[in-house]
C-alpha positions in Angstrom: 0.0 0.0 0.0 1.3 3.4 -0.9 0.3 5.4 2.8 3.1 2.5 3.9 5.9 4.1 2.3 5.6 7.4 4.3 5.2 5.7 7.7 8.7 4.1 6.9 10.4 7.4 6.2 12.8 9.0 8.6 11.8 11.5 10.2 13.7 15.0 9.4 15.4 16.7 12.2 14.8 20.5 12.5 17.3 21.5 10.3 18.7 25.1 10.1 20.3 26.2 6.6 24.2 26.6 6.5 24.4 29.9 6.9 22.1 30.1 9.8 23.6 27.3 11.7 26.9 29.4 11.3 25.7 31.7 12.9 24.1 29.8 15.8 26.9 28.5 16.4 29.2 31.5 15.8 27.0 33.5 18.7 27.3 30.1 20.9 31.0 30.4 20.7 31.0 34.3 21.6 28.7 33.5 24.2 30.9 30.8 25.9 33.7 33.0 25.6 35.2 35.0 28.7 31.8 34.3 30.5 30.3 31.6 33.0 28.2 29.8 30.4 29.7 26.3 30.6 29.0 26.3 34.3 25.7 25.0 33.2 27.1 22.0 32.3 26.9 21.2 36.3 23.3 21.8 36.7 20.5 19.4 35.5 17.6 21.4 34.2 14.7 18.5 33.0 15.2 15.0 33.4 18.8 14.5 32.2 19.2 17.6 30.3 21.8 19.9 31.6 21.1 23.6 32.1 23.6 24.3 29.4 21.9 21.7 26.9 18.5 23.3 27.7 20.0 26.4 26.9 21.2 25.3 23.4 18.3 23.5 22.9 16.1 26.5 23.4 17.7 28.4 21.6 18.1 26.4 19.0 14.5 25.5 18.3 13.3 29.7 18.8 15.9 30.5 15.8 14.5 27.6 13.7 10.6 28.5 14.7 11.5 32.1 13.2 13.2 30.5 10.3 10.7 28.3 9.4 7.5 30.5 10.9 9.2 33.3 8.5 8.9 35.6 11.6 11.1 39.1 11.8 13.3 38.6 14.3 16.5 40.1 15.5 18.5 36.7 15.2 21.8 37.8 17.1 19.4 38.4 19.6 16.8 35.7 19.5 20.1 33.7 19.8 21.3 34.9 22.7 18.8 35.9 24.9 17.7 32.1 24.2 21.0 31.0 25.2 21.0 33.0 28.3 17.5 32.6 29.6 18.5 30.1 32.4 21.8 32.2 33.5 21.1 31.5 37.4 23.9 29.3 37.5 23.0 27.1 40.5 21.7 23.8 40.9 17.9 24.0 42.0 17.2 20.8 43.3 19.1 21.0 46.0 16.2 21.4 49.0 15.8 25.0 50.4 13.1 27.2 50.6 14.7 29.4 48.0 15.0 26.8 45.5 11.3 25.7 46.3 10.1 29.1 44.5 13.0 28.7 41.7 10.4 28.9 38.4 9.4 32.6 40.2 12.6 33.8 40.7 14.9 32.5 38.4 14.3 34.8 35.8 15.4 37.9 37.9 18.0 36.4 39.0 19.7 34.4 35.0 19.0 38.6 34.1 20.9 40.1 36.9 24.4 37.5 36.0 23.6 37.7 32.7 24.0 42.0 33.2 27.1 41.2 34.9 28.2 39.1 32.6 27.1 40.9 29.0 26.4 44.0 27.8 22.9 43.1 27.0 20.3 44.9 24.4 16.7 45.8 25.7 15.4 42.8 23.8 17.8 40.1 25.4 16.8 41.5 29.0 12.8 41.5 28.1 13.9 37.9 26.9 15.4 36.7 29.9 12.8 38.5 32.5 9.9 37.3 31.0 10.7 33.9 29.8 8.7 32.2 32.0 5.4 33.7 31.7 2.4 32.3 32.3 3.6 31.3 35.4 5.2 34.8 36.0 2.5 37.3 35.4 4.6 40.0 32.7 3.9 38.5 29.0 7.4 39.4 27.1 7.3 42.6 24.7 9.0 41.4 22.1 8.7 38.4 19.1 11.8 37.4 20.1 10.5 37.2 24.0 7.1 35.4 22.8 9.3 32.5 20.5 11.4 32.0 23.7 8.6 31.1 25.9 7.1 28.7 23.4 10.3 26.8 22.8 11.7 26.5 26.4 8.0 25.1 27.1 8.4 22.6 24.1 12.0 22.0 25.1 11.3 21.1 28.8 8.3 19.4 28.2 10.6 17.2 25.5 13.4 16.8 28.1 11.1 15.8 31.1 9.4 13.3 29.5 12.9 12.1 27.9 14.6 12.1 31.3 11.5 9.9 32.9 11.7 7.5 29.7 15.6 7.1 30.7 14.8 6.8 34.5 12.4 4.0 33.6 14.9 1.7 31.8 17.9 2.5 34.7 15.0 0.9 37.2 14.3 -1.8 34.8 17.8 -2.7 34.7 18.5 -2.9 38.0 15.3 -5.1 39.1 
C-alpha cells in the first residue's frame, strides 16, 4: 500500500540552513567565551538535560521557529537571549526554601548574571525576564521574547518526558 511508504520514512530533524547554523553556532561560541556559560554543564535542568543543553536547545528550536514560521526577528538576539534565559547558574534541586520558588525567581536572578556578565540589548533583558510567563505574570514585549517562551516550554516538556523515559529503563535494569 502506498500510505506505507511514508510511515517508513525517517523523520527529518529540525534542520537550520548553513548559513544560519553558522551563525548559531558562531553567537554560541562568543557567548561561551570569557563568561560563566559552561558552568551549566553542572546543573541538571529537566530529566537529564543539563542547564547548558537546555540552553542550546532553546535556543536552537526559537531560531529555527522564526526561520521556518518566517517571523522578523533580530536573530543575534533571538540567539542569545535564548542562550541566556537560564543564567542562574546554581543547581535548584538542591532542597531550600529558595530553591522551592526557583520557576518565580529565576528569571530575575539568569537577568541580573547575565548584566554582569554581557552587555545586554533591551530585547535580550525583556527575553530573559519574562521567559517564564504564564507562570510569572509580565507576558514578554517582544517576538523574540514570545518565541522564547514557546520553545523552552516545548524544550522542557521534550526533556522531562525524555529524562523519565531514561529513569524507567535504569530501574528496569536494576530489578
Amino acid at each position: 500500500m502506498k500510505y506505507k511508504k511514508n510511515l517508513n520514512k525517517k523523520r527529518k530533524r529540525r534542520e537550520l540552513p548553513d548559513d544560519k547554523l553558522e551563525k548559531f553556532y558562531r553567537i554560541l561560541r562568543e557567548t561561551r567565551k570569557d563568561s560563566r556559560f559552561d558552568m551549566n554543564k553542572e546543573f541538571i535542568q529537566h530529566g537529564s538535560t543539563t542547564v547548558r543543553e537546555h540552553c542550546i536547545n532553546v535556543a536552537h528550536t526559537a531560531y529555527y521557529m522564526s526561520y521556518k514560521l518566517k517571523i522578523d526577528v533580530n536573530e543575534e538576539e533571538l540567539i542569545r537571549g535564548a542562550l541566556l534565559h537560564d543564567y542562574f547558574l546554581y543547581d535548584w534541586h538542591e532542597k531550600s526554601w529558595e530553591n522551592s520558588i526557583h520557576g518565580y525567581t529565576h528569571p530575575t536572578k539568569s537577568l541580573k548574571n547575565a548584566c554582569h556578565d554581557f552587555d545586554l540589548s533591551a530585547i535580550e533583558r525583556d527575553m530573559i525576564k519574562h521567559h517564564m510567563f504564564p507562570l510569572t505574570p509580565t507576558p514578554p514585549r517582544c517576538r523574540e521574547g514570545a518565541l522564547l517562551c514557546i520553545a523552552d516550554k516545548f524544550c522542557a516538556l521534550k526533556e522531562t518526558l525524555r529524562g523519565k523515559g531514561e529513569l524507567k529503563k535504569k530501574r528496569a535494569l536494576n530489578k
